[in-house]
N, C-alpha and C positions, 0 to 999 in steps of 0.2 A: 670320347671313347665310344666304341660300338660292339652291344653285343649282340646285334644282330648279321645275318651271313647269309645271302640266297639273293636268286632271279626271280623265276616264279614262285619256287615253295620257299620260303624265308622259314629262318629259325633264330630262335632268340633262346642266350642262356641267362640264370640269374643265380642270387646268394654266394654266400662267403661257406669257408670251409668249417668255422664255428657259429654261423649262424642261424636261426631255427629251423631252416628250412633253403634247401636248393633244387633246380628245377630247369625247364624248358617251356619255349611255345612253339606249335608247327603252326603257319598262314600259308592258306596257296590250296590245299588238299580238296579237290572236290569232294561231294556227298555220299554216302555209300559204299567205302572201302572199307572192308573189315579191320579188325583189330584184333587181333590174337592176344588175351592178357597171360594165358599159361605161356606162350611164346614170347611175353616179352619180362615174364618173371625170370626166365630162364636164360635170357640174357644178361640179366640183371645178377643173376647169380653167377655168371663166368665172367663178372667184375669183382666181384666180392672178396674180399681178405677171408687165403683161409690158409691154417698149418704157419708151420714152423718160416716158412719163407717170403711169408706177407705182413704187414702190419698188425698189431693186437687190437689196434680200432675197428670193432667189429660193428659195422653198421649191418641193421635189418634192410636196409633201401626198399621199402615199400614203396610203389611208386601210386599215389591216388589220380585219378584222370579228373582233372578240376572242371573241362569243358572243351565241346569239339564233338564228342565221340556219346550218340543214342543207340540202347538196343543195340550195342557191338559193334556199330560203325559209325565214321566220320558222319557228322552233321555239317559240311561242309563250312562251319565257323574253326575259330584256333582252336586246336588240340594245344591244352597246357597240363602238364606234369609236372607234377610237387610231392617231392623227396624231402620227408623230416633227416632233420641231422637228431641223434639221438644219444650218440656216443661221446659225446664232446669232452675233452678235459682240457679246459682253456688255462687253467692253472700253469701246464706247462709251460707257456709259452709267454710267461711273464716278465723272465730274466731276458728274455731275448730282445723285446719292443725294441730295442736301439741297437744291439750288438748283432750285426748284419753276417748273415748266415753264408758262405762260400756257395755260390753254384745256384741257390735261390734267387729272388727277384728282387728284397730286401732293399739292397743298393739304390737298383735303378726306382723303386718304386719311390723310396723318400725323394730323389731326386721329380719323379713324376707329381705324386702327391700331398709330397711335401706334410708328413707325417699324419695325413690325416687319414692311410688306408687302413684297414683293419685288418692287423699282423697276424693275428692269433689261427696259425696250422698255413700258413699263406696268404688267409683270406679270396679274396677272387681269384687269386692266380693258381691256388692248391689244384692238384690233380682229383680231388673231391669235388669238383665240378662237374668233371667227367659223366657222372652218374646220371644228372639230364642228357647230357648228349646220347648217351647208350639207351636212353630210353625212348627219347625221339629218334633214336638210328634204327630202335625195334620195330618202328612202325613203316619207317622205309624201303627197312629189306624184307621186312612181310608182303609189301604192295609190288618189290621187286622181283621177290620170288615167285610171285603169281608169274610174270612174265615171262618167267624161268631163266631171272639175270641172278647167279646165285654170287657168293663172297665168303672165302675161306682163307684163312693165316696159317701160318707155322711158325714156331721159333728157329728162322734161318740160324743162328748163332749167338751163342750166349757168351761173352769175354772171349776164352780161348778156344770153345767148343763150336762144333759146326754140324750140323743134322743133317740127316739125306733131305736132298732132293724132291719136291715134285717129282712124282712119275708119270708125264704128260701123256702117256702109251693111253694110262689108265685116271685119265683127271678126274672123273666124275667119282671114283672109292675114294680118290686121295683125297679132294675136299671133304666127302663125309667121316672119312678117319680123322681128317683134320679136325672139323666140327665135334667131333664124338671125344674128344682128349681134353682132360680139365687144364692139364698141362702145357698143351700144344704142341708138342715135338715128335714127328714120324717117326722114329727109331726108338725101341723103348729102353735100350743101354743107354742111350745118348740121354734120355728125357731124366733119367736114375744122375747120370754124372752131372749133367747141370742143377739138380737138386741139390746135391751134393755140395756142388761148386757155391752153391747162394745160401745153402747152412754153413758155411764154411769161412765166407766173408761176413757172414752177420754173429758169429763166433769171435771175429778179431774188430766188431765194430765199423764194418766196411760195408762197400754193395758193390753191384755187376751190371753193367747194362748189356744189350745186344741188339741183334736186328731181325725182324719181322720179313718174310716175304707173304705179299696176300697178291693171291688170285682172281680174278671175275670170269666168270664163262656166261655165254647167253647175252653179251650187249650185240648190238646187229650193228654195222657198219656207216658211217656217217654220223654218229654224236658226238657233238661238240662244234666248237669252233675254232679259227686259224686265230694264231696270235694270243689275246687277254683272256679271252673266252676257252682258252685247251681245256682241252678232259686236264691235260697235265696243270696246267695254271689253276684249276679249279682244285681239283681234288690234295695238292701240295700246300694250295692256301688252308685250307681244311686241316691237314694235317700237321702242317705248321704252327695250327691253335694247340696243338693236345701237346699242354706239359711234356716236357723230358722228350722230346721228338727232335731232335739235331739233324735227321739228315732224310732225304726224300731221292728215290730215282727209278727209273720205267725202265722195264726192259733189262740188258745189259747192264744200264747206267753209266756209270766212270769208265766202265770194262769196256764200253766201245770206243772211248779214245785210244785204248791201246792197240787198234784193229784200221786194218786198210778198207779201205773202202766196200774193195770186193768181198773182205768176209764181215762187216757190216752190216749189208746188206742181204734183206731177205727175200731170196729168189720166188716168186710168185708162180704159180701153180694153180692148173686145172685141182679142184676140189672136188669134181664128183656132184651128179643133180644139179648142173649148170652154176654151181656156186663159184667162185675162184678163192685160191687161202696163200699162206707164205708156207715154204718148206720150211723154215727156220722161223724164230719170234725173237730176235734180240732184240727190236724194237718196242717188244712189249705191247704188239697189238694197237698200237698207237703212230700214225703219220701225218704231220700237219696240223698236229690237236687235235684230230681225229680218232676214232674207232674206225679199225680198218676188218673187222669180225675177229680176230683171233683174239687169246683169252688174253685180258688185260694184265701185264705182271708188275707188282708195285715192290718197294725194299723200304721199310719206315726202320732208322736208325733208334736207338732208345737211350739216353745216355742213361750212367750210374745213377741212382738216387742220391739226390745230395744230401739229405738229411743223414749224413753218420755221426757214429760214437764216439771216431778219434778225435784227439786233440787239435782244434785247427786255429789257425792265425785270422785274424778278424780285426775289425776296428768299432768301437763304440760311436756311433754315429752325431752324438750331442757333443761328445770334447776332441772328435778326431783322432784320440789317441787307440794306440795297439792295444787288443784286448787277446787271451787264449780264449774260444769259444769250444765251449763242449756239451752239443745238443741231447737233452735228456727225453722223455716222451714215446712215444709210440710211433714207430718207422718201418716202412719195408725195408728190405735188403738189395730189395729187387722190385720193378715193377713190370717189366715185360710180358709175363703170361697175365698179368691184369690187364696190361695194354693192348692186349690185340683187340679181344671184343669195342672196345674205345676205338681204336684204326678201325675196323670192321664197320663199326656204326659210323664214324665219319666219312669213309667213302662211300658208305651207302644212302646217305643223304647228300653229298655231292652230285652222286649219279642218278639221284630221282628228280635231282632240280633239272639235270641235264637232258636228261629221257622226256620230261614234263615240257619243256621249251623245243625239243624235236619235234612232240608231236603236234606239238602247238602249230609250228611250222605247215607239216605235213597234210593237218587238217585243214589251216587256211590255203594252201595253194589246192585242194581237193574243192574247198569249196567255192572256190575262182577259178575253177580250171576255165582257159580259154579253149583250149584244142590244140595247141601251139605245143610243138616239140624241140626239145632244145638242140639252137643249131639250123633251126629251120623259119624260115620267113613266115609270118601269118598270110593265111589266104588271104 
């Protein structure tokens, strides 16, 4: 098992979801990059359970900086962050040890662990995890945002419901409207009906999942690499860790199978101040596992939360026989206006390992330059 993830910046998560304490390390971070802790309280807070349509386990999520970070910036050793669990009611989760939860991990994990992982709210696989990675994702897209690589969600769609648009005329208000919404959704009748719609299932004992579209403006063209190494391979691996995340796609996605080639295809275009851009981005700003300049566009699936109230068919894992399972406890309804800041900070630690190895690049051919142009013989 590994829970560690990164090229040059590495990151490590750790703890269970009722145990004393869960957390992060960042490695890799040179000396002297700020830290913003009011900016990364406040991320930490657009993770938070609140209202009618998020779980009653209210954690404080204080994040303490255990080491890494003097005088407000990186000391170029590991940043580690440790998150107390505080809210714990492990009682709940006593009738369950064996009666294997529908749509959780339960199953696969007896068979992995063979009874010895630690059940109680999911243990390591809970979305309670999450809450390191958001706080090492804070420190990412602070060091990104210097460079002015910015990262902004929307709740594309919740169950039946569908929100406007990106208005790419005007991208740089949308992401900070985006950013500025506890809720996430650009339309404010749309943001009322999806509320509505997740009181509504948590009313009959149910939940809703949907889809996330996030943003990136400000990456310059050429990061990443062909093949293992893609922004897309990276950033999908990333995203693929965060609980309830079913589905991943750039650009169009699926939608360009439905398309001939020609309109596939994004016709390139003089940009203005010698730059060149695509008229169209159904590619999503990505060619090759490349960044090709235009604004990255991602679509992260969310499935329902499986932890509901109804009645479900299940099996007792010790005699193999049928059991009804009806989970009792503290549950969202919904987790996707919790999950974008989680998406948010996971592609923005993808994209600093990614930026951090470009430059890496850029600076060693700089300081080996031959004189040699490519294409061209050395004298």
């Amino acid at each position: 098992m590994s829970d560690t993830f990164g090229l040059l910046l590495k990151l490590t998560i750790f703890g269970e979801s009722h145990g004393p304490a869960i957390g992060a390390v960042l490695t890799g971070l040179p000396a002297g990059l700020p830290l913003d802790m009011k900016r990364l309280e406040a991320d930490m807070d657009r993770r938070r359970a609140k209202g009618r349509i998020s779980t009653q386990r209210h954690e404080p999520d204080q994040v303490q900086v255990l080491s890494g970070v003097f005088e407000g910036h990186t000391a170029g050793t590991a940043v580690t962050f440790l998150i107390e669990n505080k809210a714990q009611r492990s009682g709940d989760y006593d009738q369950l040890k064996y009666r294997l939860r529908p749509g959780h991990a339960d199953l696969a994990a007896f068979a992995r662990y063979e009874g010895w992982q630690d059940y109680r709210g999911g243990g390591h696989f809970s979305g309670r995890i999450t809450a390191g990675l958001v706080a090492a994702g804070s420190l990412c897209r602070q060091i990104l945002e210097r460079r002015g690589i910015r990262i902004a969600s929307h709740i594309e769609r919740l169950h039946g419901l569908q929100d406007r648009p990106f208005d790419f005329a005007s991208l740089d208000r949308e992401m900070d409207l985006a950013q500025s919404l506890e809720f996430g959704v650009l339309d404010p009748k749309k943001a009322a009906e999806m509320q509505l719609l997740i009181e509504e299932a948590a009313s009959q004992g149910d939940s809703v999942g949907g889809v996330l579209e996030t943003v990136i403006t400000g990456l310059p063209a050429g990061i990443g690499d062909p093949f293992f190494d893609s922004v897309e391979s990276e950033l999908a691996h990333l995203l693929f860790s965060v609980p309830a995340v079913k589905g991943v796609s750039f650009g169009d996605g699926f939608g360009l199978a439905k398309l001939y080639g020609s309109q596939a295809n994004d016709p390139i275009i003089p940009g203005g101040n010698g730059t060149v851009v695509t008229a169209t981005n159904r590619n999503g700003g990505l060619n090759g596992g490349l960044t090709n300049g235009m604004p990255v566009i991602l679509h992260t699936a969310i499935k329902p939360t499986p932890s509901i109230y109804k009645e479900q068919d299940s099996v007792d894992y010790r005699t193999k026989q049928p059991v009804k399972l009806q989970i009792t406890g503290r549950h969202d309804p919904c987790i996707i206006h919790r999950a974008r800041i989680v998406v948010e900070s996971a592609v923005a630690f993808g994209l600093l390992d990614l930026v951090m190895m470009r430059d890496a690049q850029i600076k060693l051919r700089q300081e080996t330059d031959t004189g040699a142009e490519p294409g061209k013989e050395p004298a």
